[in-house]
C-alpha positions as a printed NumPy array, in Angstrom:
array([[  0.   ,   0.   ,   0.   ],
       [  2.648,   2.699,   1.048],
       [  5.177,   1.292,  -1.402],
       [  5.544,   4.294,  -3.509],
       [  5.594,   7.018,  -0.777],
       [  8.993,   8.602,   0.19 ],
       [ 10.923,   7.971,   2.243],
       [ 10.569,   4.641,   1.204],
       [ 12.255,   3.036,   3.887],
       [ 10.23 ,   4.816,   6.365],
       [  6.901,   4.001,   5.174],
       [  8.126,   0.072,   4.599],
       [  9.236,  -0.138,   7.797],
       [  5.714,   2.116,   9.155],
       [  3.532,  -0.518,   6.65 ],
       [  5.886,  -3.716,   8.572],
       [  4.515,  -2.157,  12.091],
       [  0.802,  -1.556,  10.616],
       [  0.645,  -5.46 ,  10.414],
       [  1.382,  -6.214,  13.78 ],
       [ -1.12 ,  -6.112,  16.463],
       [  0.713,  -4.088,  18.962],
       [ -2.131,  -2.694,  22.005],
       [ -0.792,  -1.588,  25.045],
       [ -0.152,  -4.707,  26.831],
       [  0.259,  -6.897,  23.532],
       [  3.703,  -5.904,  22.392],
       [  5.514,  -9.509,  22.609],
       [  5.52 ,  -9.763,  18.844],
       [  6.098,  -6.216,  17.636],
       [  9.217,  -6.26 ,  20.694],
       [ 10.238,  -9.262,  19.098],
       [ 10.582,  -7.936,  15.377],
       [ 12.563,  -4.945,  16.558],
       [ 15.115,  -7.665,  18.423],
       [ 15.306,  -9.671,  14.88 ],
       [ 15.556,  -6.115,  13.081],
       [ 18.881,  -5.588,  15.257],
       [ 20.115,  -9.404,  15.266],
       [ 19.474,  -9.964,  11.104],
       [ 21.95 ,  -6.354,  11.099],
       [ 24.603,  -7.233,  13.859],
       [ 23.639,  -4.673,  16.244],
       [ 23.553,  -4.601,  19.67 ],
       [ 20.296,  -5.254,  21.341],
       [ 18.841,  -5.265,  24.563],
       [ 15.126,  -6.43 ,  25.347],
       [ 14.061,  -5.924,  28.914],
       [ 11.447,  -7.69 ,  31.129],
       [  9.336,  -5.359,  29.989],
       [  9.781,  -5.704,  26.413],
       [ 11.423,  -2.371,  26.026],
       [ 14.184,  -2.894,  23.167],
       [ 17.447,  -0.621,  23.118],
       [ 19.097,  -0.793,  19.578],
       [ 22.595,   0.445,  19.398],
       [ 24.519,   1.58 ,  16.116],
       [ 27.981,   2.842,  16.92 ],
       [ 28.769,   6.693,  15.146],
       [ 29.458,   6.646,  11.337],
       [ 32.885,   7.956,   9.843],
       [ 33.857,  11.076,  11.622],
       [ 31.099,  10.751,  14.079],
       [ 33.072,   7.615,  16.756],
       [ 33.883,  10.097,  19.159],
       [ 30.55 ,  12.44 ,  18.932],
       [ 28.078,  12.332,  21.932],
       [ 26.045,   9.399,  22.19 ],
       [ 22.323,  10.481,  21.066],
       [ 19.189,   8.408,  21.913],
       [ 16.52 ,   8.117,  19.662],
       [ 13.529,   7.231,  21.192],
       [  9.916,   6.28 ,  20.896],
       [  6.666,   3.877,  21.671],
       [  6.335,   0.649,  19.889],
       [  2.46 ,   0.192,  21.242],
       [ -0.811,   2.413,  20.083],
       [ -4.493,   2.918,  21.281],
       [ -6.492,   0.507,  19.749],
       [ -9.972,   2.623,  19.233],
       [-12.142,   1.516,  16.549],
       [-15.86 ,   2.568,  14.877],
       [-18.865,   0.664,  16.493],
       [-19.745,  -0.694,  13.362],
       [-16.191,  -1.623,  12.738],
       [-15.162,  -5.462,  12.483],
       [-11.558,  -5.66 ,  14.109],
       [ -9.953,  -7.953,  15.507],
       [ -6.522,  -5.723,  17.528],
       [ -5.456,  -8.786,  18.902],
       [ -4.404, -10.442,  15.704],
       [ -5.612,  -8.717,  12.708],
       [ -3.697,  -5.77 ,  10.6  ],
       [ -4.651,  -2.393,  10.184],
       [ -6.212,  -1.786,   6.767],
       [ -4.367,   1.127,   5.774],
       [ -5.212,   3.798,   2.591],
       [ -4.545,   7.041,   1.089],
       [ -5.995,   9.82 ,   0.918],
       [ -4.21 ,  12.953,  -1.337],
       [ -1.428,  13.487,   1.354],
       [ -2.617,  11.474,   4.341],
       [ -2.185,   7.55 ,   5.32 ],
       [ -5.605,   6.591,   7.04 ],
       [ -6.913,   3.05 ,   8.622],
       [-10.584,   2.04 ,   7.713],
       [-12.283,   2.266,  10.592],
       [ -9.839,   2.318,  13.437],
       [ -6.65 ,   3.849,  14.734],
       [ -3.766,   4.174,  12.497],
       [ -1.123,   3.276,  14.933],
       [  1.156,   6.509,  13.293],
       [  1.236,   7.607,  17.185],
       [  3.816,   6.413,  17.669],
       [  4.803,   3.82 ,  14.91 ],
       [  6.11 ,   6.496,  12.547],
       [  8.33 ,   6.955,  15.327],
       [  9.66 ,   3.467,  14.699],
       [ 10.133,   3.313,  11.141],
       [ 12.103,   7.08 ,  11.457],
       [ 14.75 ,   4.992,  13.744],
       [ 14.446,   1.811,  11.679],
       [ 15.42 ,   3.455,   8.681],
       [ 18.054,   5.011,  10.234],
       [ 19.56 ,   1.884,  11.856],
       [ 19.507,   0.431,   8.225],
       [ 21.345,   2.772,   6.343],
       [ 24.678,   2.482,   5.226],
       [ 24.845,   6.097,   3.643],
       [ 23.077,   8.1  ,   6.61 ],
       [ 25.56 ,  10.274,   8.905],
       [ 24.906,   9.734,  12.836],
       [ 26.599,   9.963,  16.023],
       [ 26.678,   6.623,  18.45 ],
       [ 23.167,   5.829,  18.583],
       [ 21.017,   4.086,  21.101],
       [ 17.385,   3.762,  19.737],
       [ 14.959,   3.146,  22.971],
       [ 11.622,   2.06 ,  22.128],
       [  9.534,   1.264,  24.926],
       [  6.44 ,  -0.622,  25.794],
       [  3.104,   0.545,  27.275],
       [  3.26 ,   4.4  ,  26.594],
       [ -0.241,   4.676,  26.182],
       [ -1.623,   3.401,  29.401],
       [  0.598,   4.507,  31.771],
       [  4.11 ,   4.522,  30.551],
       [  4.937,   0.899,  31.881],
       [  8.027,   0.421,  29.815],
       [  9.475,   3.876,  30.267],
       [  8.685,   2.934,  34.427],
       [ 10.878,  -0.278,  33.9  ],
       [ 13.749,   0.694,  32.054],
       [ 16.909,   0.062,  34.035],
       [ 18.755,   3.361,  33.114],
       [ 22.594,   1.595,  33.053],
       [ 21.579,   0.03 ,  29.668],
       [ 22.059,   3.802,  28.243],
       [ 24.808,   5.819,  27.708],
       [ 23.698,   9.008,  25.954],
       [ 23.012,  12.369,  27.517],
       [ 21.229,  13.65 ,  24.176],
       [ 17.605,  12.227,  23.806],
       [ 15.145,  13.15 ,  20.738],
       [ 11.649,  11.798,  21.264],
       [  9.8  ,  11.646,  18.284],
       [  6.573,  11.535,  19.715],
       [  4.978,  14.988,  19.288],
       [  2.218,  15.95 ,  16.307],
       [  3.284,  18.815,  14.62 ],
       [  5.703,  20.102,  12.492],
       [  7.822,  23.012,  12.971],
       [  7.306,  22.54 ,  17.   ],
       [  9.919,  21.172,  18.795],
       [  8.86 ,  20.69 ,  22.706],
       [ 11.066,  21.233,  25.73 ],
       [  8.497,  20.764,  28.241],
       [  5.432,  18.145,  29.356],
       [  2.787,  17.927,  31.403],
       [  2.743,  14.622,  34.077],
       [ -0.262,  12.696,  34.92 ],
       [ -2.033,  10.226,  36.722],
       [ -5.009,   7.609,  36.569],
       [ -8.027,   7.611,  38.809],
       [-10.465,   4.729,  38.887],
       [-13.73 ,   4.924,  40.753],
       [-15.831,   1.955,  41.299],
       [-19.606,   1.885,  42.547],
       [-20.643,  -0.792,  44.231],
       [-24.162,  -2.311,  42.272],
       [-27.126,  -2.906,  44.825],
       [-29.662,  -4.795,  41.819],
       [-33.012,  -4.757,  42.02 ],
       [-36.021,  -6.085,  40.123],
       [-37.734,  -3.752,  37.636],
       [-41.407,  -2.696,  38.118],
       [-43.91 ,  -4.392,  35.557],
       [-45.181,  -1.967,  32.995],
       [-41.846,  -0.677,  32.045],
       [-40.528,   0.207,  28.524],
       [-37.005,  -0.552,  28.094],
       [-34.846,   1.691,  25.859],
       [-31.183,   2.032,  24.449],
       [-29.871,   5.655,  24.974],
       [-26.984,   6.154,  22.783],
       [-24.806,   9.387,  22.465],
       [-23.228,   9.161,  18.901],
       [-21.22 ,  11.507,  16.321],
       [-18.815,  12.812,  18.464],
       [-14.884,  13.372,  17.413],
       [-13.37 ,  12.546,  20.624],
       [ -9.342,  13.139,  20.124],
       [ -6.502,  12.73 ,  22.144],
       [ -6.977,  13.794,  26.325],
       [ -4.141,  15.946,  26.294],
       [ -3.529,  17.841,  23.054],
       [ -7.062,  18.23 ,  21.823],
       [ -8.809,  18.6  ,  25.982],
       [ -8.52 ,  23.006,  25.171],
       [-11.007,  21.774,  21.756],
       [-13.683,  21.532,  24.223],
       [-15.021,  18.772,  22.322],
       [-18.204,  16.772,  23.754],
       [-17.21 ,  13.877,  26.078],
       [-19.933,  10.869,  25.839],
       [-19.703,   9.921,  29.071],
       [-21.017,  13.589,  30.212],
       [-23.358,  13.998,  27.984],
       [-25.616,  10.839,  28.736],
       [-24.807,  11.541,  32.581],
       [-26.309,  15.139,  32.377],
       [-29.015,  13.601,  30.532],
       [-30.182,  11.243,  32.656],
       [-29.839,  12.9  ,  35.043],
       [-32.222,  15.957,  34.291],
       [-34.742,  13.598,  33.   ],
       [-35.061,  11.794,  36.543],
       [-35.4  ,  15.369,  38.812],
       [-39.319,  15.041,  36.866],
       [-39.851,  11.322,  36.484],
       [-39.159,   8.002,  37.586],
       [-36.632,   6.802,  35.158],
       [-34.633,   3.614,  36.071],
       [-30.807,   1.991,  35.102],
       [-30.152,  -1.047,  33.671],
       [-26.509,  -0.188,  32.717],
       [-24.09 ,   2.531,  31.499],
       [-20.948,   2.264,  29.862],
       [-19.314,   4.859,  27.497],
       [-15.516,   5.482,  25.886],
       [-13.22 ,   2.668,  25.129],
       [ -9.604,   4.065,  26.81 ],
       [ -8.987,   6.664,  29.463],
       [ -6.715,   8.71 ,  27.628],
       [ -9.417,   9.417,  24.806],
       [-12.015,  11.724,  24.904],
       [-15.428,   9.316,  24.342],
       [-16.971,   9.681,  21.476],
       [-19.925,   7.293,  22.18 ],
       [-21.107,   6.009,  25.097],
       [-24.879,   3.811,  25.683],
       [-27.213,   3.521,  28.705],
       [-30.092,   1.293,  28.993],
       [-33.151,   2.768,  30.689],
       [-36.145,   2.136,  31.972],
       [-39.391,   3.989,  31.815],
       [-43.265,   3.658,  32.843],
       [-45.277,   3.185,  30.066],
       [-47.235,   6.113,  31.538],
       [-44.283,   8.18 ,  30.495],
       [-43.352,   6.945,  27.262],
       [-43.96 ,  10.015,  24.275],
       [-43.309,  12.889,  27.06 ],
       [-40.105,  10.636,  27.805],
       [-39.184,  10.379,  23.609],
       [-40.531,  14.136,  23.882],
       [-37.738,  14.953,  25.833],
       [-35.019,  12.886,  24.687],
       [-35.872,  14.723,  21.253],
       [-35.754,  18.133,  22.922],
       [-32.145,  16.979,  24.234],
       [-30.899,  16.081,  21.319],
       [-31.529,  19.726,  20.179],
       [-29.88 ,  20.798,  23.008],
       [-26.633,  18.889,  22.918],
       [-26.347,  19.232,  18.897],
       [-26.971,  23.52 ,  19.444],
       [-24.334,  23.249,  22.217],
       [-21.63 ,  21.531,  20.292],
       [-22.364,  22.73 ,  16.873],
       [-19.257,  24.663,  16.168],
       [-16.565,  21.706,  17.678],
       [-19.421,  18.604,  17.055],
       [-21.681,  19.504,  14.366],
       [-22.46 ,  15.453,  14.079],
       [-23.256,  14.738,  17.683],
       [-26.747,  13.006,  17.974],
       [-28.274,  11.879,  21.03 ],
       [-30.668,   8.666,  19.942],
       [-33.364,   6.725,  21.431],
       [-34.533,   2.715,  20.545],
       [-36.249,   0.32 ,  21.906],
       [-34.356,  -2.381,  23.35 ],
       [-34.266,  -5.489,  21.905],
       [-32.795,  -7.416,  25.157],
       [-34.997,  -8.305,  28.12 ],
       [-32.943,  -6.743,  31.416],
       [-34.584,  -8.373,  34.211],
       [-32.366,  -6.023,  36.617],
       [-32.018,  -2.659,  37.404],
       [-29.575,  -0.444,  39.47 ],
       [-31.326,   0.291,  42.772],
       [-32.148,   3.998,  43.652],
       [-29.54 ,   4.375,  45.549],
       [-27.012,   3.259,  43.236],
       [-28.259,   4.84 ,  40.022],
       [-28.307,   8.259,  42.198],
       [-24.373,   7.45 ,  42.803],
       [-23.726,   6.919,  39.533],
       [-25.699,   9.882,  38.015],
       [-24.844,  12.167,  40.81 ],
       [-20.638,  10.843,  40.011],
       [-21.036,  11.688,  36.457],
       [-22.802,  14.746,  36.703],
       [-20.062,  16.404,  39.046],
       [-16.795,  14.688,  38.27 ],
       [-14.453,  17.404,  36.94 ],
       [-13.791,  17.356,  33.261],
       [-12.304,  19.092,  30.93 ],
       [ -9.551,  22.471,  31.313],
       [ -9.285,  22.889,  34.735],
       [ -6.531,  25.42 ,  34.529],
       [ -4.328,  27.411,  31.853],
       [ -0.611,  28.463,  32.277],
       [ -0.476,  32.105,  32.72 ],
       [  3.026,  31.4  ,  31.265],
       [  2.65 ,  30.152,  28.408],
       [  0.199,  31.762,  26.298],
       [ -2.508,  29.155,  24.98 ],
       [ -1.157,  25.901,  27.071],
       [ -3.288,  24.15 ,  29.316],
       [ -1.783,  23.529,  32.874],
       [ -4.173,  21.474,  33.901],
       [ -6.682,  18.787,  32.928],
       [ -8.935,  15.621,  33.755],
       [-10.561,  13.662,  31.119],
       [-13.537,  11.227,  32.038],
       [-12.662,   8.365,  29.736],
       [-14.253,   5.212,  30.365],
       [-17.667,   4.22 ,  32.334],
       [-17.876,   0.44 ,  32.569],
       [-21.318,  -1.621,  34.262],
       [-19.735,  -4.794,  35.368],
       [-21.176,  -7.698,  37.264],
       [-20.922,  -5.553,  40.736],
       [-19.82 ,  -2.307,  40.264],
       [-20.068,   0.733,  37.817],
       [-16.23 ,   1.978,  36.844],
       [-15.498,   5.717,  36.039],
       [-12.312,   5.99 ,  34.817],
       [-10.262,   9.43 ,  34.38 ],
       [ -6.874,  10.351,  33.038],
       [ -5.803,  13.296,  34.767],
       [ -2.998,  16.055,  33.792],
       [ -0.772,  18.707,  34.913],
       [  2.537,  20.864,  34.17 ],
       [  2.37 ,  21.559,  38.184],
       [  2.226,  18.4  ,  40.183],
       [  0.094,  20.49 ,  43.118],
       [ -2.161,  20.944,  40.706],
       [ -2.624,  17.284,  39.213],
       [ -3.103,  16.307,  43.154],
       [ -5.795,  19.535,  43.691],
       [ -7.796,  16.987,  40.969],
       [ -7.03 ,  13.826,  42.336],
       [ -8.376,  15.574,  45.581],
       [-11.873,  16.074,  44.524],
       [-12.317,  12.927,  42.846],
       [-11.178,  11.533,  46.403],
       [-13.98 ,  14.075,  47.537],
       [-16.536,  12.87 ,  45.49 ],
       [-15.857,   9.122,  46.22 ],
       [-16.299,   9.865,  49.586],
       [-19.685,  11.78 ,  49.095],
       [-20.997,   8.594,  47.064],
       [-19.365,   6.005,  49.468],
       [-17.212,   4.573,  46.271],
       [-13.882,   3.447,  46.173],
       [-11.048,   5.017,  44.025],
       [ -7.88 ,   3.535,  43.53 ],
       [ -4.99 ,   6.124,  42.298],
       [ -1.923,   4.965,  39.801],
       [ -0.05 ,   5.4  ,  37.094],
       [  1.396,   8.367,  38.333],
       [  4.415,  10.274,  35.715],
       [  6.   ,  13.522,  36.46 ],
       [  6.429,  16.344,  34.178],
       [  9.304,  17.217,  31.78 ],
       [ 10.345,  20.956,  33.187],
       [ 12.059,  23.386,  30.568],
       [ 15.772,  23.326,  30.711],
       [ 17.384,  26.978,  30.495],
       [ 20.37 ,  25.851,  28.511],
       [ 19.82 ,  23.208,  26.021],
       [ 22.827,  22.344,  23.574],
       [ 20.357,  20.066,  21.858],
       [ 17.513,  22.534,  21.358],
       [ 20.174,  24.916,  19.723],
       [ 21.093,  22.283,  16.92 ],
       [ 17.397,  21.569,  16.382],
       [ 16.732,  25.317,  16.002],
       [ 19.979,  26.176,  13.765],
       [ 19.381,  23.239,  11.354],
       [ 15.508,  24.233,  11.148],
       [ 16.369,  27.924,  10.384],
       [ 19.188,  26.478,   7.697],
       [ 16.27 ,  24.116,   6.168],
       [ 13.686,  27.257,   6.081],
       [ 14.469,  30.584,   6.59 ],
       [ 13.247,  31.076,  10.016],
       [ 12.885,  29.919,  13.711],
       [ 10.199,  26.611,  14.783],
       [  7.694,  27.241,  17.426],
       [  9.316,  25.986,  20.672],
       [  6.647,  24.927,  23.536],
       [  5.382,  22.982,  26.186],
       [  2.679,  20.324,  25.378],
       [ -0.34 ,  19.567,  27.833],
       [ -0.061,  15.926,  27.378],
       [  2.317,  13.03 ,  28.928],
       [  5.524,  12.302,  27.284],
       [  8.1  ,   9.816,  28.354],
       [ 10.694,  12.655,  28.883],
       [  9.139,  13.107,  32.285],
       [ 10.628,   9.533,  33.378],
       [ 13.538,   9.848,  31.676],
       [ 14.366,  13.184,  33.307],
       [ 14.328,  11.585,  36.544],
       [ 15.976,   8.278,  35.697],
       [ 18.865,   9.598,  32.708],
       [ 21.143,  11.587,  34.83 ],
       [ 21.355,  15.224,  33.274],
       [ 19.65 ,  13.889,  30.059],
       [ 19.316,  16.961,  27.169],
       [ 16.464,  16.46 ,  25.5  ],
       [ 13.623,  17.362,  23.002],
       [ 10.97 ,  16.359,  20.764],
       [  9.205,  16.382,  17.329],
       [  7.386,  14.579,  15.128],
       [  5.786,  14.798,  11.688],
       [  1.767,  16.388,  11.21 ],
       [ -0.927,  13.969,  12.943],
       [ -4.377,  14.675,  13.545],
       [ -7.165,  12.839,  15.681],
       [ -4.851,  10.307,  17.385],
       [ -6.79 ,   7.871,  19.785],
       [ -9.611,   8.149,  17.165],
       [-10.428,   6.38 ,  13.854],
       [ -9.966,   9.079,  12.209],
       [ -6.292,   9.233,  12.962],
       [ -4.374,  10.891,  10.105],
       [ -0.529,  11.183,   9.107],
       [  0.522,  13.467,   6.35 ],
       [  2.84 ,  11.852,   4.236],
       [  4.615,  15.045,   3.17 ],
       [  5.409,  16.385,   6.404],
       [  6.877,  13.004,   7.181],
       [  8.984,  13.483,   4.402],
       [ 10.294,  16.961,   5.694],
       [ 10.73 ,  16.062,   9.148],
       [ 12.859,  13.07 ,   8.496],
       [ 15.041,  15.235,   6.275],
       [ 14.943,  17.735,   9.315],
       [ 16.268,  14.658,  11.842],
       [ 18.59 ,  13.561,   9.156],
       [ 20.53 ,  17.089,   9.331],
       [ 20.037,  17.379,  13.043],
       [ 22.05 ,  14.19 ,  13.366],
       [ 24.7  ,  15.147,  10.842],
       [ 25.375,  18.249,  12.797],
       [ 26.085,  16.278,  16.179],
       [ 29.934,  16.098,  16.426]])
């Protein structure tokens, strides 16, 4: 498919990854192609017990005695796919096409967050003609759920002070700074009860939503599902008995949910003004978010199961009440830097299982007092509802170094290339250069990557020309490390 796209090696090596089911937690067999990559080559590998794989590639002619530079990205991606989407991400490949300048998956995530990534290092590790320092190319496991690999990596298996991540979205920005994080999981318990007779059962679906990533598109204020069909419900019940049968909504914390579903219960008493009003909310929500979600639709069918169950009062009050007033969204912005969030929380993922209703919530901040001040009122609101909440996952942030000797190069070759300076920022999302800063003793890094758009959704885009420019930006980068 991407034979014919330059630079060829990159997009071979990006097509190899494409057809390799590589979730978060399934990276055995992606870890294990990178290890063959390096063996079939002669180069020094190292795979971890957590699958992380360092490559190394010693300098090329004039370059043995340059500074060691790590190259470094994430060999797993979110697996997200369309509801009406067949997929299979624990053994099936990506179906991948073109669009003018953009590669595109049918129906799912793309993976180009942060396979591209990858193939950038690949390529570089399999050239004979490309000038480099000493390289050690880190590519670590479970980035996307919590930074497992980057957690695990035993920081004597690396040598180089110089790290570029090549996990950032846009071209012509080069990062210096990142926001940490943490996860917060609240469970409430399910008291069940048997539903009154003369009820009509319905499926309450929020739909047409664009979701994005929960860090770089949060300041989009795009509609999260899992809101939505809380505040919903929730009105609807303060002027009729309404009842629960289940509620889930979003498919990973770290995505904003595009689509969530709630089965509810209604007297038969109540049935049009009940349609009446789901109607009159769907004009609501669509009026709301027409300028960021001109597609959202908020639809109504009858079921076609039989739920002989429902959430007791109690319960479905905890549950409504939890997703009415769980923060969301922007919490704060940096009065620093102009436009960047400082802080965020993103309700990802509502899951009914067998005892207990799940909220789960990816929270973010460039000032750890502030990622606790969220964690705080979640704790708050636990307590208010008598649910548990379990904490983890915790990364810090990547703070900006005054004097970076890497940052100059990137900004002097990118000036050569184009006649003027790149945008240099902070990002309100989680990078591994938060981990690293702490473990790689007096580490210089930065990051970039090539144009991506809608990452974490199925609409996940990667613009083959600015792929093409950035590589021939790292290419020069590396050339002038001596």
């Amino acid at each position: 498919m991407l034979n014919n796209l330059e630079p060829k090696a990159v997009f071979s090596f990006f097509e190899d990854l494409t057809q390799i089911p590589r979730c978060s937690g399934n990276e055995k067999r992606v870890s294990d192609y990178l290890v063959d990559f390096a063996r079939k080559r002669k180069l020094e590998v190292i795979q971890d017990e957590a699958l992380n794989v360092i490559i190394k590639k010693p300098g090329t002619k004039g370059y043995e005695n340059a500074p060691v530079v790590i190259l470094q990205g994430h060999m797993d991606m979110v697996c997200e796919k369309n509801n009406d989407t067949e997929h299979d991400f624990s053994s099936e490949p990506l179906k991948l096409r073109i669009e003018d300048d953009l590669v595109m998956a049918t129906g799912t995530t793309l993976g180009a967050d942060n396979g591209i990534a990858v193939a950038y290092a690949l390529a570089i590790l399999d050239s004979d003609t490309i000038s480099h320092p000493p390289l050690e190319v880190l590519i670590t496991t479970e980035e996307e759920t919590g930074m497992g690999g980057a957690n695990n990596l035993d920081p004597n298996n690396l040598k180089g002070k110089i790290l570029i991540n090549m996990d950032s979205e846009e071209e012509g920005t080069l990062l210096v700074s990142c926001a940490g994080g943490i996860k917060s999981r609240i469970s409430i318990p399910i008291e069940w009860d048997k539903p009154l007779e003369d009820l009509v059962q319905y499926e309450l679906r929020v739909r047409g939503l664009k979701g994005g990533h929960s860090g770089i598109d949060i300041n989009k204020e795009r509609g999260n599902s899992n809101k939505i069909l809380g505040r919903i419900i929730y009105n609807i019940s303060q002027n009729k008995p309404i009842y629960l049968a289940q509620i889930n909504g979003g498919a990973k914390m770290n995505a904003i949910p595009r689509e969530s579903d709630a089965v509810v219960l209604v007297s038969s008493k109540d049935k049009e003004s009940f349609e009446n009003e789901i109607k009159e909310w769907n004009k609501i929500i669509r009026h709301e978010l027409k300028a960021v979600d001109p597609d959202v639709t908020v639809e109504l069918n009858m079921s076609s199961s039989n739920y002989d169950r429902i959430f007791s009062k109690e319960t479905m009050e905890k549950v409504i009440t939890a997703l009415v007033l769980i923060p969301n969204g922007v919490q704060t912005m940096s009065m620093e830097i102009q436009g960047l969030v400082q802080s965020s929380t993103n309700l990802g993922v509502v899951t009914t299982k067998e005892n207990e209703v799940i909220l789960e919530n990816a929270i973010r901040s460039s000032v750890r007092t502030l990622k606790l001040d969220v964690v705080r009122k979640l704790e708050a609101l636990a307590k208010l509802i008598n649910a548990n909440i379990v904490n983890d996952g915790d990364y810090p942030a990547w703070e900006y170094r005054e004097d970076s000797y890497i940052r100059q190069v990137f900004v002097n070759c990118y000036k050569k290339i184009h006649g003027k300076e790149p945008k240099i920022t902070a990002i309100h999302a989680g990078l591994e250069c938060g981990l690293f800063d702490e473990k790689l003793d007096n580490v210089d890094m930065i990051s970039l990557g090539p144009n991506m758009s809608d990452v974490h959704t199925p609409n996940e885009r990667l613009s083959i020309s600015s792929t093409r420019r950035v590589w021939e930006y790292l290419l020069e980068v590396l050339k002038e490390i001596k």
